[in-house]
MARBA-3410 file (N, C-alpha, C, O; in Angstrom, 1 decimal):
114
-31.9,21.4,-84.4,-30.6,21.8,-83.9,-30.6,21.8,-82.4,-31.7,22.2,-81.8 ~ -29.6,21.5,-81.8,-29.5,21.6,-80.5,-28.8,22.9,-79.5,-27.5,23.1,-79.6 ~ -29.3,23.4,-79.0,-28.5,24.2,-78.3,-27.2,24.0,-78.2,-26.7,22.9,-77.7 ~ -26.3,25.1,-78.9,-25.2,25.2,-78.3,-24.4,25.2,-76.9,-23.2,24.8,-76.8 ~ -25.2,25.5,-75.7,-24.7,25.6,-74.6,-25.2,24.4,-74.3,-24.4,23.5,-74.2
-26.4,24.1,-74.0,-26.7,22.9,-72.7,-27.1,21.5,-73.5,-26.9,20.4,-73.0 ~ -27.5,21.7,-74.6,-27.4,20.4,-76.1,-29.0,20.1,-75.6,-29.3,18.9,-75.7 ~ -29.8,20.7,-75.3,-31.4,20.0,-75.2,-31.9,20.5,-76.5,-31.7,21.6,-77.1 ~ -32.7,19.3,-76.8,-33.0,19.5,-78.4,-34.4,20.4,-78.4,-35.1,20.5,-77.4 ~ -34.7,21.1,-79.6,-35.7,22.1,-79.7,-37.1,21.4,-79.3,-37.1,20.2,-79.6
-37.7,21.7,-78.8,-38.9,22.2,-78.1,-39.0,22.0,-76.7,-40.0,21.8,-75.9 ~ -37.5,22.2,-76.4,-37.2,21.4,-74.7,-36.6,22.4,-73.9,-35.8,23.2,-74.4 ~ -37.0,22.5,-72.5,-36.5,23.3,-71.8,-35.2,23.2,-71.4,-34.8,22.1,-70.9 ~ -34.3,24.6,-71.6,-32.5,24.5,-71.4,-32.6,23.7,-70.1,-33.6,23.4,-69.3 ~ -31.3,23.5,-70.2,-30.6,22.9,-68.4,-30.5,24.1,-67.4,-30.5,25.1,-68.0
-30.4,24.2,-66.2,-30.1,24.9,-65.5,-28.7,26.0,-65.7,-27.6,25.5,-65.4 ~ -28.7,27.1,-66.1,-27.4,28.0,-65.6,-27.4,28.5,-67.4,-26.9,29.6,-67.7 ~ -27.9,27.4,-68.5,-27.6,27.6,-69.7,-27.6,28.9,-70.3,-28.8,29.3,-70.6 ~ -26.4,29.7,-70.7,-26.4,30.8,-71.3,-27.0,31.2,-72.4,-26.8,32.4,-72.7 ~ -27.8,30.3,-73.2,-28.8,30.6,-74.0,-30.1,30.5,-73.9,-31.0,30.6,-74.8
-30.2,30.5,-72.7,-31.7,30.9,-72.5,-32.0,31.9,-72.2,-31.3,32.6,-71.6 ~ -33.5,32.4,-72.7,-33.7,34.0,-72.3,-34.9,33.9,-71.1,-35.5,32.9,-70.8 ~ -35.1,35.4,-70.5,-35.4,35.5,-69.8,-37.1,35.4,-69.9,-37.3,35.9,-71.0 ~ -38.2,35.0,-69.6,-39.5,35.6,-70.0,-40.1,36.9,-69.5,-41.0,37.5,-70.1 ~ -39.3,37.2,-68.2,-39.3,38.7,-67.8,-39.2,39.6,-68.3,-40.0,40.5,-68.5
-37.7,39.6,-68.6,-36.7,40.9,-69.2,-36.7,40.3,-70.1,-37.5,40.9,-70.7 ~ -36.3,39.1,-71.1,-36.0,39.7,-72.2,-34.3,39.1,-72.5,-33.8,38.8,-73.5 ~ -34.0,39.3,-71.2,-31.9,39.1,-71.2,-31.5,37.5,-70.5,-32.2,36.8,-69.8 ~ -30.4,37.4,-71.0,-30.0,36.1,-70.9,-30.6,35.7,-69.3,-30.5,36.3,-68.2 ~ -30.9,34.9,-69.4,-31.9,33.8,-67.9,-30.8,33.9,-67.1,-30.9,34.4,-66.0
-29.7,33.4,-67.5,-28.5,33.1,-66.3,-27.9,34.2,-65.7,-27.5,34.1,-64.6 ~ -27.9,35.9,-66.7,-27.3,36.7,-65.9,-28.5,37.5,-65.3,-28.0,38.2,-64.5 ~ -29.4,37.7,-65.4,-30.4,38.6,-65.4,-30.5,38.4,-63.7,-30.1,39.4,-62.9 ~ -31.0,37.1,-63.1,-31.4,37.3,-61.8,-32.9,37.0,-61.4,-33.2,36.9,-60.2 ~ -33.7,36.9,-62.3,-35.1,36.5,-62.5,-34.9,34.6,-62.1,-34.0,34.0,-62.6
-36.1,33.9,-61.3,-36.2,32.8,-61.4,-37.4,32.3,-61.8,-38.3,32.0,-61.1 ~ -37.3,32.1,-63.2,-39.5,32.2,-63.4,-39.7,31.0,-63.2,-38.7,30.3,-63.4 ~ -40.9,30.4,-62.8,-40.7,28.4,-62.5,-41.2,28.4,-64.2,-41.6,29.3,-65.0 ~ -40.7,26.6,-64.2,-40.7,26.2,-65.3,-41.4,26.1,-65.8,-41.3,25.2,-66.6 ~ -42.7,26.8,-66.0,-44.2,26.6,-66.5,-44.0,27.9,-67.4,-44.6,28.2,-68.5
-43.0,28.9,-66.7,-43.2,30.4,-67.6,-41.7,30.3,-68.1,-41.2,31.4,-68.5 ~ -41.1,29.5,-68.2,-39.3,29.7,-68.8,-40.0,29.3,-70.3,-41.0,28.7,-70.6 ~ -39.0,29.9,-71.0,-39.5,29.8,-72.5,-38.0,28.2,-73.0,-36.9,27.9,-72.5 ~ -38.9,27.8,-74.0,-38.5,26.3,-74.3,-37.5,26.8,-75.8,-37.5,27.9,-76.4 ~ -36.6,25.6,-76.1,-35.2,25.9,-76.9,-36.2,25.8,-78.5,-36.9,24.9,-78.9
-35.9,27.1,-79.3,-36.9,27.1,-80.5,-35.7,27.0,-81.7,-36.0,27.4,-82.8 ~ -34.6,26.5,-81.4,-33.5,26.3,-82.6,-32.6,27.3,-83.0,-31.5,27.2,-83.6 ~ -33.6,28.4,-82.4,-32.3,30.0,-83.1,-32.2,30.7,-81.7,-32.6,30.3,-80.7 ~ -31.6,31.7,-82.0,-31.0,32.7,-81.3,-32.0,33.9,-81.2,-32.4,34.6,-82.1 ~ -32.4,33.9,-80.0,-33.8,34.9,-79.5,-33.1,36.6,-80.1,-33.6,37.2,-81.0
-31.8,36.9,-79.5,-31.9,38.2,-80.3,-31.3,38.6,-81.6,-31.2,39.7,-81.9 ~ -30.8,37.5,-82.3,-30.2,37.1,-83.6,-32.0,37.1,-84.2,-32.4,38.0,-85.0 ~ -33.1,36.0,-83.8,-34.3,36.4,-84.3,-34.8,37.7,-84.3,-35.1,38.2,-85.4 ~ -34.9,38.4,-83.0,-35.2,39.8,-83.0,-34.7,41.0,-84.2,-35.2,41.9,-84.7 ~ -33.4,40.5,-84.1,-32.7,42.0,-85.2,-33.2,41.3,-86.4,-33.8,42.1,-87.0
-33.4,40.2,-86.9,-34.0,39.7,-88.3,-35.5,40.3,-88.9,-35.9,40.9,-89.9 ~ -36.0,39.7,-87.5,-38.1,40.3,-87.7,-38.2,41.8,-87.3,-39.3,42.3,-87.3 ~ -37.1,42.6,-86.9,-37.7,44.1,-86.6,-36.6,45.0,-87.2,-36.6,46.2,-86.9 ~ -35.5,44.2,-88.3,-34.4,45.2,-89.0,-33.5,46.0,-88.5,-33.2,47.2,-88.7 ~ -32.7,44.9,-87.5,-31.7,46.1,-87.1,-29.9,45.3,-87.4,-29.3,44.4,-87.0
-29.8,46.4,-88.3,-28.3,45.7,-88.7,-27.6,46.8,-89.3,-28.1,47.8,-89.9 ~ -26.5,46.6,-89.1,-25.3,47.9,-89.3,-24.4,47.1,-90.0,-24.4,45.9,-90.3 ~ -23.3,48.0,-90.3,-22.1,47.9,-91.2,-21.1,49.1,-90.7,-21.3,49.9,-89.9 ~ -19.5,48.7,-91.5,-18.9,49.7,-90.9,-18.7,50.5,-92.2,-18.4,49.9,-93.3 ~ -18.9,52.0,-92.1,-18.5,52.7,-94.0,-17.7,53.9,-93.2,-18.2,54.8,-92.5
-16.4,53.6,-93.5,-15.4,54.9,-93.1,-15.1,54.9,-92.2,-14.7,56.0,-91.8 ~ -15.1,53.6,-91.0,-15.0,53.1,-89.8,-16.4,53.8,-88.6,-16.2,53.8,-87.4 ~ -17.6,54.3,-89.1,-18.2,54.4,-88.8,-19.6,53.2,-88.8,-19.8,52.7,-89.9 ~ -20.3,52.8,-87.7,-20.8,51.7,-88.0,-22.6,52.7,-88.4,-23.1,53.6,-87.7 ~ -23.1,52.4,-89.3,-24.6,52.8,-89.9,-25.3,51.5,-90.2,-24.9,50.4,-90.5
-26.6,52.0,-90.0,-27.9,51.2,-90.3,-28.2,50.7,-91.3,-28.6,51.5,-92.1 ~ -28.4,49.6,-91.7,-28.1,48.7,-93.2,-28.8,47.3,-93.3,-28.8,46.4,-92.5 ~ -29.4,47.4,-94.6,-30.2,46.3,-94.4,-29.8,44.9,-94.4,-28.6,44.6,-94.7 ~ -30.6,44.1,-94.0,-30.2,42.5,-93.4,-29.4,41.9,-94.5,-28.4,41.3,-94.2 ~ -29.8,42.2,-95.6,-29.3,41.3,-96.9,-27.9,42.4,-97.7,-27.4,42.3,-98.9
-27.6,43.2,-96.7,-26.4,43.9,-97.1,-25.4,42.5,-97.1,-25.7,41.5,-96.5 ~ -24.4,42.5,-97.8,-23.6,41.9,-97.7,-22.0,42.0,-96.6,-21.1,41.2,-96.7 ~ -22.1,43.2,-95.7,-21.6,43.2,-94.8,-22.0,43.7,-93.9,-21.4,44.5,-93.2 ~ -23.2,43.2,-93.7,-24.1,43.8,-92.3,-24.5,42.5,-91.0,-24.8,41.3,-91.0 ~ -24.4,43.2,-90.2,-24.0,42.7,-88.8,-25.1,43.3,-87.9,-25.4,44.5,-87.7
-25.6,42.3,-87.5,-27.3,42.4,-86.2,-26.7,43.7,-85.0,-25.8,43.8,-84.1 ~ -27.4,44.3,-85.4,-27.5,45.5,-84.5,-27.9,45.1,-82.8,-29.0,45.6,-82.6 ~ -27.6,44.5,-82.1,-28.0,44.2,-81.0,-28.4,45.7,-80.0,-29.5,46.0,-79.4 ~ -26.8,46.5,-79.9,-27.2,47.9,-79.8,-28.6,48.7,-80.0,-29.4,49.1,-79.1 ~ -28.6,48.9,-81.2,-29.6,49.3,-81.3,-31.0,48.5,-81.1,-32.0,49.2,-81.0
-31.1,47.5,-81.1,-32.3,46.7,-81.0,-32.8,47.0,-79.2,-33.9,47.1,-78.9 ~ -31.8,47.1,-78.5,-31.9,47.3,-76.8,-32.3,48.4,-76.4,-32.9,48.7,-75.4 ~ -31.6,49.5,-77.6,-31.7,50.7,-77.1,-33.3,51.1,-77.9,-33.8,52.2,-77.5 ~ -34.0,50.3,-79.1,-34.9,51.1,-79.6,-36.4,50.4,-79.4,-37.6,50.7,-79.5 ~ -35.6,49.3,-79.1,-37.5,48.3,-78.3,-37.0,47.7,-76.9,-35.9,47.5,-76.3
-38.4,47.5,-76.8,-38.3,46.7,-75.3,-39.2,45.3,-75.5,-39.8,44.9,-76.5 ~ -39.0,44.8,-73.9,-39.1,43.3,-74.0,-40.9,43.3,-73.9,-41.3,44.1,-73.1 ~ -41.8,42.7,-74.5,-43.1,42.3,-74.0,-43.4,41.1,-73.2,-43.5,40.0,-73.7 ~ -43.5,41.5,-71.6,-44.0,40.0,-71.0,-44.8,39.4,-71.7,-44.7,38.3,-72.1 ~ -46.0,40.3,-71.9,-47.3,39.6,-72.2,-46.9,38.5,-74.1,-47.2,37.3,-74.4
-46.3,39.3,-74.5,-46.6,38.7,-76.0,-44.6,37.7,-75.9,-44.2,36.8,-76.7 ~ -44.0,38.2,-74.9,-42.3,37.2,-75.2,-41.8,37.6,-76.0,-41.3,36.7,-76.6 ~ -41.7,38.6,-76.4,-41.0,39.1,-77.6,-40.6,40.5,-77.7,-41.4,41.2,-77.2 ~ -39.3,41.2,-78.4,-38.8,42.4,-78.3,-40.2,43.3,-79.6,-40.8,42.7,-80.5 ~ -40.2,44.5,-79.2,-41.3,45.3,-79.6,-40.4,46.5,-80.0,-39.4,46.9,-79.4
-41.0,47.1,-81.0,-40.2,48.7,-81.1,-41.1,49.6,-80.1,-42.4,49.5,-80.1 ~ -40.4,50.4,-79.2,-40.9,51.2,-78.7,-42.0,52.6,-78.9,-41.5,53.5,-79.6 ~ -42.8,52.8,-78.6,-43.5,53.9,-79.2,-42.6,55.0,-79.1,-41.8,54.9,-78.2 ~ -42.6,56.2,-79.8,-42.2,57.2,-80.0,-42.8,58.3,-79.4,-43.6,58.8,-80.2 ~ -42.7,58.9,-78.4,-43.7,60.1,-77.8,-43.6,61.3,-78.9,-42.6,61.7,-79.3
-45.0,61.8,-79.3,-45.0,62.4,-80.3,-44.5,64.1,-79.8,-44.7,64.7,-78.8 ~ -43.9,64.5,-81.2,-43.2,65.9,-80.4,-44.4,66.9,-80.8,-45.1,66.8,-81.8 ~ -44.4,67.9,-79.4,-45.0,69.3,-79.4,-44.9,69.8,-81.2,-44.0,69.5,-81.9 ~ -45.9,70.3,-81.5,-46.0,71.4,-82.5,-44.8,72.7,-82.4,-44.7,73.4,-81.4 ~ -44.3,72.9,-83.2,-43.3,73.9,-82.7,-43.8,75.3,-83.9,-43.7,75.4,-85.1
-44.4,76.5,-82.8,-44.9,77.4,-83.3,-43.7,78.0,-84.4,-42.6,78.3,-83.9 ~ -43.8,78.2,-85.5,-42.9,79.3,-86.3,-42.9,80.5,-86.2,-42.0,81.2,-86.7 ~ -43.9,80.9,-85.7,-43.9,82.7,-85.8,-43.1,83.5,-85.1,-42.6,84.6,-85.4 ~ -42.9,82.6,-83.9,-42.4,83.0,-82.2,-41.4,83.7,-82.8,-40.5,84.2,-82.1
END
């Protein structure tokens, strides 16, 4: 498949400005972000959609039930890639190029007696 925006075929580096490329820094689209990584660290066109892959390999998808939107799994039949939540619950890894769930800082013991 070829990129939607700039048409370079998979294993090939987008064109210049192409809104489907991601960042190797952040994580966020190359063109708005502001990052210029030279082309040895830009990541190359892999056929899908970097955060359409992300909500698939780490489970983030919602639905709307009572016009409220809730957490729902992939194979729901009206569930929609959580992008929200995917931003808000991992972050980007330079080292590994890929979104991560964030560690959870573990909570204090909370005395009962008090």
């Amino acid at each position: 498949m070829e990129c939607p925006d700039c048409g370079v075929s998979r294993g090939r580096w987008h064109k210049a400005g192409c809104a489907w490329e991601q960042c190797p820094h952040c994580g966020n689209d190359l063109a708005e972000c502001g990052h210029k990584p030279p082309l040895d660290d830009r990541l190359v066109w892999d056929g899908t959609c970097f955060w359409l892959d992300a909500c698939l390999s780490l489970g983030f998808f919602k639905k709307r039930v009572s016009g409220v939107w809730v957490a729902c799994p992939a194979l729901d039949p009206d569930s929609l890639p959580d992008l929200g939540g995917l931003l808000q619950l991992c972050r980007w890894s330079r080292a590994e190029k890929r979104f991560e769930r964030r560690r959870m800082p573990l909570r204090p013991a909370v005395d009962r007696e008090a």
